[in-house]
N, C-alpha and C positions, 0 to 999 in steps of 0.2 A: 309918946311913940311906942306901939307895939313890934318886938323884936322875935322873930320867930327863928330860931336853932333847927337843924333837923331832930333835935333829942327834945323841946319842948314846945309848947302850946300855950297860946294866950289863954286868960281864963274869961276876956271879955273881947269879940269885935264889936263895934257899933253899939248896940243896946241888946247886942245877942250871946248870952253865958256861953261858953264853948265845953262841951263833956266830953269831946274825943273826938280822933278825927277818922276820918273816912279815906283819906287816899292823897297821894301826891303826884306831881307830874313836873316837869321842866321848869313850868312859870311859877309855881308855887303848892300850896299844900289846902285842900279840902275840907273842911273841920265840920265837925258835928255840932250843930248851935241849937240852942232853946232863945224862944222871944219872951217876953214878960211875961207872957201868960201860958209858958210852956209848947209853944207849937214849933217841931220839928225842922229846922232850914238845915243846907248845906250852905256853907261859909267858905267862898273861893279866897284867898288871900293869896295877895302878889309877893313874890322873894323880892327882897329889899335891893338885888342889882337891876330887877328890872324896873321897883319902882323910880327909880332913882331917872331914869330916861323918861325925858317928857313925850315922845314917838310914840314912846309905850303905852302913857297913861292915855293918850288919845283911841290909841289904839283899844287899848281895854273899855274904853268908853263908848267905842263903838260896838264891843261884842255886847255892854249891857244893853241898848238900843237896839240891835239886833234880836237877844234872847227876848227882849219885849217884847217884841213885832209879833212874835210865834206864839201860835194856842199852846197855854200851857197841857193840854189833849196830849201831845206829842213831844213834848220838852219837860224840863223841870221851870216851871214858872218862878219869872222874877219876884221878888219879895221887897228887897230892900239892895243899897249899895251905893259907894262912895267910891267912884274912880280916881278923886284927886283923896281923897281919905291917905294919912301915915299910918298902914301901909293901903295902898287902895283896896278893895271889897268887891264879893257880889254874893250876896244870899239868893238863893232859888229856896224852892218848896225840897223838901227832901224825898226822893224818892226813893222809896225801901226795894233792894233789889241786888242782884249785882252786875256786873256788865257784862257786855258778850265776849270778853275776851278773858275772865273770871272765869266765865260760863265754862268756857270750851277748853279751858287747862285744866278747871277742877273734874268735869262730867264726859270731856270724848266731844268729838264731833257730832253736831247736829244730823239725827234721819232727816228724809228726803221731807215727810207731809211738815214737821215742828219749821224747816226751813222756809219750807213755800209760806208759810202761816208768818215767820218773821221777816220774810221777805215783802209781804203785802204790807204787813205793821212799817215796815221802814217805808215804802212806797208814799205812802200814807202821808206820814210825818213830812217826807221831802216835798210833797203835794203842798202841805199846809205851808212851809219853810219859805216854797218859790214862790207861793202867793201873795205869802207877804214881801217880796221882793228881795228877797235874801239868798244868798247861794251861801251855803256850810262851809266847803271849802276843806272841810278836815274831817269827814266822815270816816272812823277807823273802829275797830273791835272794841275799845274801850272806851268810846262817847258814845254809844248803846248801852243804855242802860235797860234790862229786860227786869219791866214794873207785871205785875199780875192782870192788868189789863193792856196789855201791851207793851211795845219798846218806846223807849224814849230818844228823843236824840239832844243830846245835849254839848255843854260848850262850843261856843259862837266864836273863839280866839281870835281866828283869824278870818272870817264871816264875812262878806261884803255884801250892803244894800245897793239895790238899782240905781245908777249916778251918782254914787260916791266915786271918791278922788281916792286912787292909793296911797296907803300910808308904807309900802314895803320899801325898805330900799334897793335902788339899782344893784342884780346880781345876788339876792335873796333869798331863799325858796324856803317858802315857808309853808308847813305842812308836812305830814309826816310819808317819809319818801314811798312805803310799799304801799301804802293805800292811796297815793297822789294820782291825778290824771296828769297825760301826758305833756297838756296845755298848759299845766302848773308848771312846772319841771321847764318847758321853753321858753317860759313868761308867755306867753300869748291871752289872747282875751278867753277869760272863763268865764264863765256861763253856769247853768243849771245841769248841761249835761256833763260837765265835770262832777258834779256829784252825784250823778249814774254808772259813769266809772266807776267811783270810791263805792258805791254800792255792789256792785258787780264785786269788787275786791273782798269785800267785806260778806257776804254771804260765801262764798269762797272759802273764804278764814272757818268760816260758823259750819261749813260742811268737811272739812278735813283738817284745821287747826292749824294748817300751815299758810303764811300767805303768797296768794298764787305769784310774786315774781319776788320772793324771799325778803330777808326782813336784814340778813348780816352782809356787809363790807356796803356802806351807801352808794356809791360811783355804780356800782354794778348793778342794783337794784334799781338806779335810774337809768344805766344803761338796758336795762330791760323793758322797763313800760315804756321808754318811748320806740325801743327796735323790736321789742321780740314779744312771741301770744305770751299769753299766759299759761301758768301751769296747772291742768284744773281734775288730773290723775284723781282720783277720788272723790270728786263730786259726781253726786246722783245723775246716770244717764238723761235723766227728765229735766237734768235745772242746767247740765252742763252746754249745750249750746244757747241757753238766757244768757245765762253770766258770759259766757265770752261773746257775746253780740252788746252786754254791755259796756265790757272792758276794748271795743274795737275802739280803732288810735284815732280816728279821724272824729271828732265830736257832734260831726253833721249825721253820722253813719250811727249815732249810737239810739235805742228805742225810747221813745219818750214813755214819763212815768205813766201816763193812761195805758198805753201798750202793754206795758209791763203790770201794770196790778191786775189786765186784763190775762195776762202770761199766765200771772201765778195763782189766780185763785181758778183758772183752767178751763178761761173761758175763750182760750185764742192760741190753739196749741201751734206748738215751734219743735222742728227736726232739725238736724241735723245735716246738712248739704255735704257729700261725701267733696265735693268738687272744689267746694270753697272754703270749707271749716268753718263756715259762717252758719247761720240762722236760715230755716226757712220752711215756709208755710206748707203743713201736713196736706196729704193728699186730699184728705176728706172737704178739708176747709176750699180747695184747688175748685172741687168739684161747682161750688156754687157761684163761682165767674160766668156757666151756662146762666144762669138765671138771673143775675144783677151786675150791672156795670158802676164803674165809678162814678156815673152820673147820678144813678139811680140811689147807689148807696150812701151816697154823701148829701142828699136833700135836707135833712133833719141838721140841727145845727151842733148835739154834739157828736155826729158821726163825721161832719165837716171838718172837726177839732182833727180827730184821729186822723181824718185822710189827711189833710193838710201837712200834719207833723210826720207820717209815714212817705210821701211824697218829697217833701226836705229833706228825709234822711235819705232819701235815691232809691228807695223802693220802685217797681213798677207799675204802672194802671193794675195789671193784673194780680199782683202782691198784696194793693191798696184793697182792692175791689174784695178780694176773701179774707182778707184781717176783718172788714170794719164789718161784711155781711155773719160771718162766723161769731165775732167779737160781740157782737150788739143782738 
């Protein structure tokens, strides 16, 4: 049995030498491994109170099946790993980097273009995430990991695939509270656009370093996300009605990721509605409802996508009609 202190480090997981480690968190501690033939992994290993719970090792067995599912493009890819292992495992690929929440205490707050740029990067990743049927579930500043060709999004902890059975128990919440959606926090059914929320939250963090509904006394910071907006004082004019049309409470109301990667690389611009504090479609974009309707615009099958999911969220004909003609 390998026993790990917070003062020391195995010198072996699995068949992976460990030289150091990289980071710790709640469940356990991060290690820097070498395989036999020297190729770089990160070594998640479980603290011995949570291996001890069989809930848990299921649980953990799910996030490795989960981080499977996902292009390692966008994650740190599986490698190896033993959930029922003493103490249970999971080697990913290592990705040299540091995370966004490193990021933004060592260097300040993210400018407005570097954010829309990791904004799309995470869009991306969550594209790829939902496809494989997985909703994150814990999208926060430090499971971004920012690699040189992008951000990564990594640990699956608490992750759920499409028709799986929860393993939480009644009265739970699990998840880290200033980046949770509201759905979490009530237990209600979570979806994908819970982790539009935690995105919204999380670019947020990356533009002003604070998180927009705080991070100290817990009760209150969930009293916040699910009563009250968000706080987004310092983020870039240009991104600040995005991210709070993400972080809106009702999950039907929030923009789906096409929408959004359309947002941020500037191809679907979004103002600011004095009336509503909500999102809404620039003049210029208004303009081309004279020339194409929602019948017309939606012919093509992935412009069908966008109306469809713009429509859901309670957009109007009119709304739908200059998103997808402007957008596309």
């Amino acid at each position: 049995m390998t026993v790990l202190t917070p003062m020391s480090d195995p010198e072996q997981v699995g068949r992976y030498r460990i030289v150091g480690r990289l980071g710790s968190g709640g469940m356990g501690w991060v290690l820097h491994g070498r395989s036999p033939s020297g190729r770089s992994v990160a070594v998640k290993v479980i603290r011995p109170e949570f291996a001890d719970d069989p809930g848990f090792r299921e649980r953990f067995a799910r996030e490795i099946e989960a981080a499977k599912a996902v292009s390692g493009a966008f994650t740190a890819a599986v490698v190896d790993a033993d959930p029922f292992g003493d103490p249970p495992w999971l080697a990913t690929v290592h990705v040299p980097g540091p995370s966004l929440w490193e990021a933004v205490k060592t260097h300040g707050p993210m400018p407005e273009p570097q954010l829309a740029t990791l904004g799309a990067g995470l869009v991306e990743a969550l594209q790829n995430i939902h496809a494989a049927g997985v909703v994150h579930r814990d999208l926060k500043p430090s499971n971004v990991l920012l690699a040189e060709d992008g951000p990564r999004v990594i640990d699956f902890g608490i992750s759920r695939r499409s028709g799986a059975e929860g393993l939480t128990q009644p009265g739970t919440v699990m998840g880290t509270p200033a980046y949770m959606s509201p759905e979490q926090i009530m237990a209600d059914p979570v979806g994908p656009a819970s982790d539009v929320f935690s995105l919204g939250a999380v670019l947020a963090f990356a533009a002003t370093g604070i998180a927009p509904f705080g991070e100290t006394e817990i009760s209150a910071v969930l009293q916040r996300v699910t009563a009250e907006a968000p706080v987004l004082d310092g983020v870039p004019g240009g991104l600040r009605p995005l991210l709070g049309w993400c972080m809106t409470k009702d999950p039907r109301n929030r923009p789906s990721l096409d929408v959004l990667l359309d947002a941020l690389t500037g191809n679907l611009p979004v103002e600011e509605d004095v009336h509503s504090n909500g999102p809404a479609w620039s003049e210029s974009v208004a303009e081309d409802i004279r020339e194409r309707s929602v019948e017309n615009a939606v012919r093509q099958p992935p412009l069908r996508r966008h109306a469809l999911a713009l429509l859901a969220a309670g957009l109007t004909d009119e709304m739908v009609a200059a998103a997808v003609t402007r957008g596309r």
